[in-house]
N, C-alpha and C positions, 0 to 999 in steps of 0.2 A: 709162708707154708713151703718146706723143702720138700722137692720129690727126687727119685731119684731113678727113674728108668721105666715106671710103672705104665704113661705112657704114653704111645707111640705119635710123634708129631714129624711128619712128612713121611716119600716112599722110604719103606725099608727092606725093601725087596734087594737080594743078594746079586740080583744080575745090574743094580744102579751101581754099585763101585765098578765093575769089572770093565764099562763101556765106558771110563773117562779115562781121559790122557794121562800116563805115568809120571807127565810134569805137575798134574793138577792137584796131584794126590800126595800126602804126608802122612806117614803113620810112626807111631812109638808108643813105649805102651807108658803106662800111669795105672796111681793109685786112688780110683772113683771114691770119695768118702761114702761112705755106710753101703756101698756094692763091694768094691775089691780091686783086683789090677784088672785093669782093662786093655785091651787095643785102641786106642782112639785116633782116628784114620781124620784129616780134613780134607773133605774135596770141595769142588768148585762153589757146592751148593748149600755147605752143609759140613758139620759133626757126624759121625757113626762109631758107637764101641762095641765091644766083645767083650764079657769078661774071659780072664784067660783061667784063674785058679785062685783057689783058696788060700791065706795067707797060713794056715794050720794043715788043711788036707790036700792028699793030691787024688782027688778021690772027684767026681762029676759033681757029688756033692759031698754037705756037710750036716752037722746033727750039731742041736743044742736042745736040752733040756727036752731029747730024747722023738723033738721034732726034726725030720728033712730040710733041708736047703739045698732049692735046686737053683742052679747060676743061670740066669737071665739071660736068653738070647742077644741078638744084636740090634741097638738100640738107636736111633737116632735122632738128629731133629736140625730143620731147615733154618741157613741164617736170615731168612723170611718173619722165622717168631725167635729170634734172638735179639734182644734189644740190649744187652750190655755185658762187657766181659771184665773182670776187675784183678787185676794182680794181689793176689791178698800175702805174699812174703811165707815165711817157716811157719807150722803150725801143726797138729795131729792132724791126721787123715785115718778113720777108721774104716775097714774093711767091710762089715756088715751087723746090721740091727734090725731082729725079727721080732717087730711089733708086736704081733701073738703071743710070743715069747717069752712076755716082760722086760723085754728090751736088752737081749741077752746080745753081749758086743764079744764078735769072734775074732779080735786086733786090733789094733792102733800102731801107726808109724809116724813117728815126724819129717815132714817133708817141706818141700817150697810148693806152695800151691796159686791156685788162678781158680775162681769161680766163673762160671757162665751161667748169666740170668735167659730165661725162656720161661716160654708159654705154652701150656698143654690146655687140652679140653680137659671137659668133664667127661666121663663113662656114660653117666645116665642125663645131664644137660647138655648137649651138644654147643649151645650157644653162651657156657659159662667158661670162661678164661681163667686160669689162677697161675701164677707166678712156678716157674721150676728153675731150683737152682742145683747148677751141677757143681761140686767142688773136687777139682782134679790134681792130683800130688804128683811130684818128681825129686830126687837126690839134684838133680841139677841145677839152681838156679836160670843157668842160659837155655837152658832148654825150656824152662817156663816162660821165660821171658820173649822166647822166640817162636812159641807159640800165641801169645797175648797177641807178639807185634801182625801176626800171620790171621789172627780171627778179627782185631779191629782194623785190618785192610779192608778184609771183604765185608764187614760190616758198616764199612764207608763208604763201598758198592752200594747202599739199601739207598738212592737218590730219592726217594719220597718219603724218608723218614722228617719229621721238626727238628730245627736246633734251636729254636727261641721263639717262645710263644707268651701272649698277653692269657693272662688266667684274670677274669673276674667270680670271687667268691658272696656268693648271698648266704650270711651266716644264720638268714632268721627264714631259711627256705624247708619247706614241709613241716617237717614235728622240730626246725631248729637246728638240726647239725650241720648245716652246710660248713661251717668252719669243721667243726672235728671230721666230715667226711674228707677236705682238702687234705686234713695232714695226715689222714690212712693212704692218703694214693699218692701224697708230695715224694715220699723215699725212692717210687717207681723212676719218675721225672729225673730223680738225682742220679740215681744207678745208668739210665739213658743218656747222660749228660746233656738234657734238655736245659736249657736258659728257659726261668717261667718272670716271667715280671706279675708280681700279682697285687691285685688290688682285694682288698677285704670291705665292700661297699659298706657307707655307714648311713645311706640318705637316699630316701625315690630317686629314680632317677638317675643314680649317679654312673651305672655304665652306659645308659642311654650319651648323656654326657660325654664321656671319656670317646667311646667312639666316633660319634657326630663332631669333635673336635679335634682329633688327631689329625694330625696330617699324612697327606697321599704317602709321602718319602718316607713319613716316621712307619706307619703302618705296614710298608714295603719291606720295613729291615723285618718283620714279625713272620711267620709261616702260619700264622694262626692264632683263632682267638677261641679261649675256652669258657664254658661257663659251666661254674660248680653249681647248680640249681636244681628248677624246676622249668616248666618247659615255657611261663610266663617271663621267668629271668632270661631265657635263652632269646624269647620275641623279642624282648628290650635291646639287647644287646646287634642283634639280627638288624632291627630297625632303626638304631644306632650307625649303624655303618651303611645299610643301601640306602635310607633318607636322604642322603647328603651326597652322595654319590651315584646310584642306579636312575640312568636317565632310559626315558620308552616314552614311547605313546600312552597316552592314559586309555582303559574301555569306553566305550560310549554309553554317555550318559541315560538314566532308564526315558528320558522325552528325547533321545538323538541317537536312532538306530543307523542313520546313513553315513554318518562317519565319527573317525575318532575326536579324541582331541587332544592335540599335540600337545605336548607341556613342553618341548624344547626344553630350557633349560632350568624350567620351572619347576621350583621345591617346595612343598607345603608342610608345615607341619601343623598341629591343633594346637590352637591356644583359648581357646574358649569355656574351655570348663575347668570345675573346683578341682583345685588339688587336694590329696590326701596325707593326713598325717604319718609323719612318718612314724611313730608308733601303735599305726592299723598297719601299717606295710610288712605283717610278717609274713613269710611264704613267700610265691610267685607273684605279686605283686606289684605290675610294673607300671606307672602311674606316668610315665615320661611323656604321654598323649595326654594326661589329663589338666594338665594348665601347663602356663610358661614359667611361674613363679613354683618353685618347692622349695619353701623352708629358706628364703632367701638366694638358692642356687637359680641362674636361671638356667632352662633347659634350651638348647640351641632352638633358636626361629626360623626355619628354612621358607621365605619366604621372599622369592629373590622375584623382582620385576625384572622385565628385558630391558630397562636400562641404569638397572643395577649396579654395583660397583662389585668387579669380581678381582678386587686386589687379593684374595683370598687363592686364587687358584693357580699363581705362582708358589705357593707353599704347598698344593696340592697336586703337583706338577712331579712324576707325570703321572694321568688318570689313573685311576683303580677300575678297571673295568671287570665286566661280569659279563659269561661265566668267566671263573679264573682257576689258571691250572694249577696254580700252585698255591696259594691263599686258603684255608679249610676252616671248616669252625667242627669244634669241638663239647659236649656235654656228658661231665659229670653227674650222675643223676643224685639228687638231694631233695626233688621236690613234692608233691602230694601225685599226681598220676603218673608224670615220667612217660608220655607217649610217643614222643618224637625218639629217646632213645629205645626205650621197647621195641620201636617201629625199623629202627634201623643196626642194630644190633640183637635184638631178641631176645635181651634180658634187663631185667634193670637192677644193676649191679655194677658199685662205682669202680673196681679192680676192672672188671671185662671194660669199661670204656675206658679206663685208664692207661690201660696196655694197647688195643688196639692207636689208641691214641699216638703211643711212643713207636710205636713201628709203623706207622703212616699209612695205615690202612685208607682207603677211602670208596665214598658213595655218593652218586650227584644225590641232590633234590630237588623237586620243582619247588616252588613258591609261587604264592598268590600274591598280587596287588589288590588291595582293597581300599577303592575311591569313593570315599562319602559327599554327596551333591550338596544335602541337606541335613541338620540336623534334628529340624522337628517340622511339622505340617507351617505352621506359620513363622519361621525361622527365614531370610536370604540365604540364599543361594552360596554356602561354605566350602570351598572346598580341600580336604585333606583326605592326604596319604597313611595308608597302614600294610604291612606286608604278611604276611601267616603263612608259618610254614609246617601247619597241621590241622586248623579248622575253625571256622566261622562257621556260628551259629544266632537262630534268632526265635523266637517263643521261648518252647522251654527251656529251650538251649538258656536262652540271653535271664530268661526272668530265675534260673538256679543259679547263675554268677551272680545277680543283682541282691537276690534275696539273702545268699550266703557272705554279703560283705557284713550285714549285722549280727552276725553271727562267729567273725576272726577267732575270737578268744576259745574256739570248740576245735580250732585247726583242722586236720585234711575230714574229720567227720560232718564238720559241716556241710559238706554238699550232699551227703547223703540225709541229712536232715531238711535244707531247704529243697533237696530234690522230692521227699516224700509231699511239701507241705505243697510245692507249686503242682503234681501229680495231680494229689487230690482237688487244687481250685480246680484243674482241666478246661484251661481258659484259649480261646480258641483266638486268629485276629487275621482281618482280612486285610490280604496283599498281593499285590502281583508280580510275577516273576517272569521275565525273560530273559531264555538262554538259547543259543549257537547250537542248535541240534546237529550231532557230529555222524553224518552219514554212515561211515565205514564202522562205528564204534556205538553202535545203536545195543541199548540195554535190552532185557526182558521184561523189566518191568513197565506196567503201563499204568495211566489214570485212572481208564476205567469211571466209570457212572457212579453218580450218586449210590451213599450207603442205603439201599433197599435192605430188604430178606433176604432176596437171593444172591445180593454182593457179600451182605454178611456170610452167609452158607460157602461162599467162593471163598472167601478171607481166610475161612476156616480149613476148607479144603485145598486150601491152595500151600498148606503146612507140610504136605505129604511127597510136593515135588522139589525137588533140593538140586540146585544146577551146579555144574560142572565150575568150579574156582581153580584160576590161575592164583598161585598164591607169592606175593613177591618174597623173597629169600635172597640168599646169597649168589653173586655174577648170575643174578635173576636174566636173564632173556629177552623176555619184555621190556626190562630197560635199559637191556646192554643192544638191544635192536633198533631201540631208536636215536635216530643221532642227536646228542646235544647242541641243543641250537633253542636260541631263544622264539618266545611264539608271542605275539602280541595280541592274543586270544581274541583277533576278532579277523575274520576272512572275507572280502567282500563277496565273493560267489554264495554265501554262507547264509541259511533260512534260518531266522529269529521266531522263536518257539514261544507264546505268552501262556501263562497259567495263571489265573483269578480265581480267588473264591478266599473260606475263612480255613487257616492252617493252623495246627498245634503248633509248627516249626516248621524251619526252614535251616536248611544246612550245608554246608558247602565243606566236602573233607577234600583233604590234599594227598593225605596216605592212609591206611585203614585206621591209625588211631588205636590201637592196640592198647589198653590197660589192663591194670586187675579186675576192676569193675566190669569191661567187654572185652573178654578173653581174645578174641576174632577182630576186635576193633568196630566202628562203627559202618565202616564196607571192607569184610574182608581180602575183595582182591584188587582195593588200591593199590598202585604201585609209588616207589618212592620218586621214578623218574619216569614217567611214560608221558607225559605235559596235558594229563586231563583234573579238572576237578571232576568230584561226583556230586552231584546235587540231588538232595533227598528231598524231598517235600511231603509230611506227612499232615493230609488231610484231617478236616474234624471229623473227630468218631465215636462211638461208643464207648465208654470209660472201662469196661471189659476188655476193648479190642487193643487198645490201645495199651492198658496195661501188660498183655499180652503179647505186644508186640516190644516191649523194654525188657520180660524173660527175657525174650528171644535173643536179644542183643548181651545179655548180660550170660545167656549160656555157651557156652563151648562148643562150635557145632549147629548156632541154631540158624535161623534165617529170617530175620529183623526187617528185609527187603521185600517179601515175598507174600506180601498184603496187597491188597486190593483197593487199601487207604492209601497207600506209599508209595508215590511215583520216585522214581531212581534215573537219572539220565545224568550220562557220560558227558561234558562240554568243554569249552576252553574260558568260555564269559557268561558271564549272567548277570542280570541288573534286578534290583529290588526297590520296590514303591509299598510304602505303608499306609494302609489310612487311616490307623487311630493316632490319636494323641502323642502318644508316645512311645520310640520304638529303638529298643535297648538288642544288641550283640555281643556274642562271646566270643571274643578273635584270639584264639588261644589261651585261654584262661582268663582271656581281661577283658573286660567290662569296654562298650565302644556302644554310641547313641549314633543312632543313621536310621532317620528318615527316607531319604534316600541313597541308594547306593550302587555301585556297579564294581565284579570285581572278573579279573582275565589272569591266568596261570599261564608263570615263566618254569619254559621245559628245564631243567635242570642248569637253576641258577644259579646256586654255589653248591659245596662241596662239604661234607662231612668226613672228620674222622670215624670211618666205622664199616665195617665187612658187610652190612646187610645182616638179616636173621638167618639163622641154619634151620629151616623147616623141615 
């Protein structure tokens, strides 16, 4: 999509040239393709032009097919959203094309030109990116030439842009396009002069693989890893790289509130359950936790005793720690909900992630660890590692992943299908929960008594008070206020909160979770960095109330919280015990068995390409 002035990206206020130094500043004029001759001035910061006149009139304006053309003020745009300038040699440059018009052209000149690629909003989506390119003409060739040399100076100023990044593609993600999405956003990458080393996965597993094997030094030469998906391929990949690397204290186990338990240098991954075919594995499907064997690959075994043999970690030398300034991950959205990019970009649209991507936008996130004790009620004592960096869920949550895996071949409508049927069982299970009550960060929402009458009547009435939402957005406050620093989500000074009885769910979000399905997300004023989870627990209830309360979430505006069934509380850990049979979660789209479990949030443990949402 060429634009050509229409608009305005960065100050363009006339008193910004006048206060910079006469050394800073270069102007000459040129010929703007489909504007005209321009003034085009470089300062410290940035491009700005003028047009100056009509290649036909000398007149303010000009007339075609008996319409006006009035010349565009002055224009500019910051080399902040300029991500590439290209010497394109002799070629036509036309003056101007009035779209309304019929496309009526008032000149053409052959000149030497140079394009500049950039990025404008949208008018009416604030949070939608699109490509602008400007094509500027000269009789001179050294003069074009000496402007190219003069714009990719300062655009080798941009120090947190990538030069070489690992891209892994899941071709069979949401309805299938992950591949053709890759090669609509690949030409961005080329024009940026990004290095992308890409991998086109052909097998479960296989970027789980790639990253848990790479080494420290190789991973080191990379600025980042991207994933062309869904937000299950993104987990995979995510838990790829901190499994084998991210050392912490583990939470305390849900029978061991009085201290943690160090894992020093100890890695667990799962090996105990079925693997999945890989052609069930279309979509977000990341199966790299679900056994050691897939399809003959094995999937790394992190599962190192203290007196292990760590000949390995001279190739891994030196550590990859976390958080990390420079190291970012990236996602291409391709997949059925896309909420992690919604969540931190504001739209889910593979161009807007693709470009913030090449100009090195970035935003921390927290992450969750998630430590499974147990796999089933009469199972030993197992213990593995899983990381989430958008939401763990257990009842309805876990039993609409589980339902929906027989159901592949219906794609992203299946969960809207296994969601209606697990609705209607409205099957309730009793577990206990405790969590870190965080004094200073204390919600509104309470437990609250048993559903009576008058709780009902409350439930109801309680629809009518709507509180006050900090909403996280762009250089958001809230988590540019608190300092990045990791949190081992358990404080000893810190009172453990227990909550027993039978619950629809259990849920644990990390940012609000934002899809098409819940426009607001499932807490609208998570933030992506402030180092709390939110933990929902929504009681058994009347199949009215309850239904009631998923509008709520699925509308715009609504308040899915503000039940009298539905405790909300702000924490850093919390631990889970089940007591039926069997007890299935949803950690980001994937399917995960934990009987018992315990999980504590790291404040802003790595780093995303991506500006935050413009709310």
């Amino acid at each position: 999509m060429e634009t050509y002035g229409e608009i305005i990206v960065g100050d363009t206020s006339p008193s910004s040239c006048t206060l910079e130094d006469e050394e800073s500043v270069q102007s000459s004029n040129f010929f703007l393709d489909q504007v005209g001759e321009v003034a085009l001035t470089l300062h410290s910061d940035g491009l700005s032009w003028k047009p100056i006149k009509s290649l036909h009139k000398e007149q303010d304006g000009s007339s075609c097919l008996g319409v006006n053309l009035v010349l565009k003020s002055e224009t500019s745009i910051e080399f902040s959203y300029v991500y590439a300038i290209e010497f394109i040699n002799w070629g036509l440059v036309h003056e101007s094309v009035l779209a309304n018009a019929g496309g009526c052209l008032l000149g053409s000149i052959e000149l030497y030109r140079f394009t500049v690629h950039g990025v404008q909003r949208s008018k009416t989506q604030p949070c939608l990116w699109v490509p602008a390119v400007y094509t500027f003409g000269h009789k001179d060739l050294r003069t074009c030439q000496s402007w190219v040399n003069r714009i990719n100076a300062s655009l080798e100023m941009e120090a947190d842009r990538p030069k070489s990044l690992l891209v892994f593609v899941h071709p069979r993600s949401g309805k299938g396009n992950g591949y053709q999405t890759w090669e609509a956003v690949a030409p961005i990458f080329s024009h940026a002069k990004v290095k992308t080393k890409v991998t086109v996965t052909q097998r479960a597993g296989q970027a789980f693989d790639v990253m848990a094997s790479i080494t420290n030094k190789e991973l080191s030469s990379y600025d980042g890893v991207v994933a062309v998906g869904g937000d299950g391929f993104f987990n995979e990949i995510l838990n790829g790289l901190l499994l084998s690397r991210h050392k912490a204290p583990y939470p305390p186990s849900p029978t061991d509130f009085g201290q943690s338990v160090d894992n020093g240098n100890v890695l667990v991954h799962c090996t105990n359950e079925t693997a999945a075919e890989p052609s069930k594995l279309n979509e977000d499907h990341s199966p790299f936790l679900l056994g050691s064997n897939l399809n003959g690959s094995q999937v790394t075994n992190f599962i190192i005793a203290g007196t292990a043999d760590h000949s390995c970690e001279t190739d891994r030398d030196p550590q990859f720690s976390f958080p990390n300034e420079r190291f970012r991950f990236g996602i291409i959205p391709s997949g059925s909900t896309d909420a992690i990019v919604i969540c931190t970009t504001g739209t889910r649209d593979p161009v807007t992630s693709a470009l913030q991507i090449v100009l090195g936008k970035r935003v921390c996130l927290d992450v969750a660890q998630i430590v499974r004790w147990k796999t089933t009620s009469t199972s030993q004592d197992e213990l593995c590692v899983r990381y989430a960096a958008s939401f763990a869920g257990y009842g309805f949550y876990g039993d609409v992943i589980k339902d929906s895996e027989k159901y592949r071949w219906m794609g992203p409508k299946r969960y809207d299908y296994a969601g209606t049927k697990v609705f209607l069982r409205h099957r309730s299970y009793e577990v206990e929960v405790a969590y870190l009550e965080v004094k200073s960060e204390k919600t509104t929402s309470s437990a609250g008594p048993s559903l009576g009458g008058s709780s009902r009547r409350k439930a109801f009435w309680s629809q009518t008070k709507k509180l006050k939402r900090v909403i996280c957005r762009a250089k958001c406050k809230v988590c540019n206020t608190n300092p990045v620093q990791v949190s081992t989500g358990h404080v000893r000074d810190s009172k453990w909160v227990r909550s027993k009885g039978q619950f629809l769910s259990v849920g644990a979000a990390v940012i609000s979770n934002r899809n098409e399905r819940a426009p607001d997300g499932l807490v609208a004023d998570a933030h992506l960095s402030d180092g709390f989870l939110h933990l929902i627990l929504i009681k058994d209830c009347p199949h009215a109330l309850y239904l009631w309360h998923l509008t709520q979430l699925a509308k715009k505006g609504g308040t899915p919280l503000d039940f009298e069934f539905v405790e909300h509380h702000k924490t850093t850990a919390f631990t889970f015990t089940s007591f039926g049979k069997e007890s299935v979660w949803n950690i980001d789209g994937e399917l995960f068995k934990a009987h018992k479990l315990s999980a504590q949030v790291f404040h802003g443990l790595i780093s995303l390409f991506a500006t935050g949402p413009e709310v």
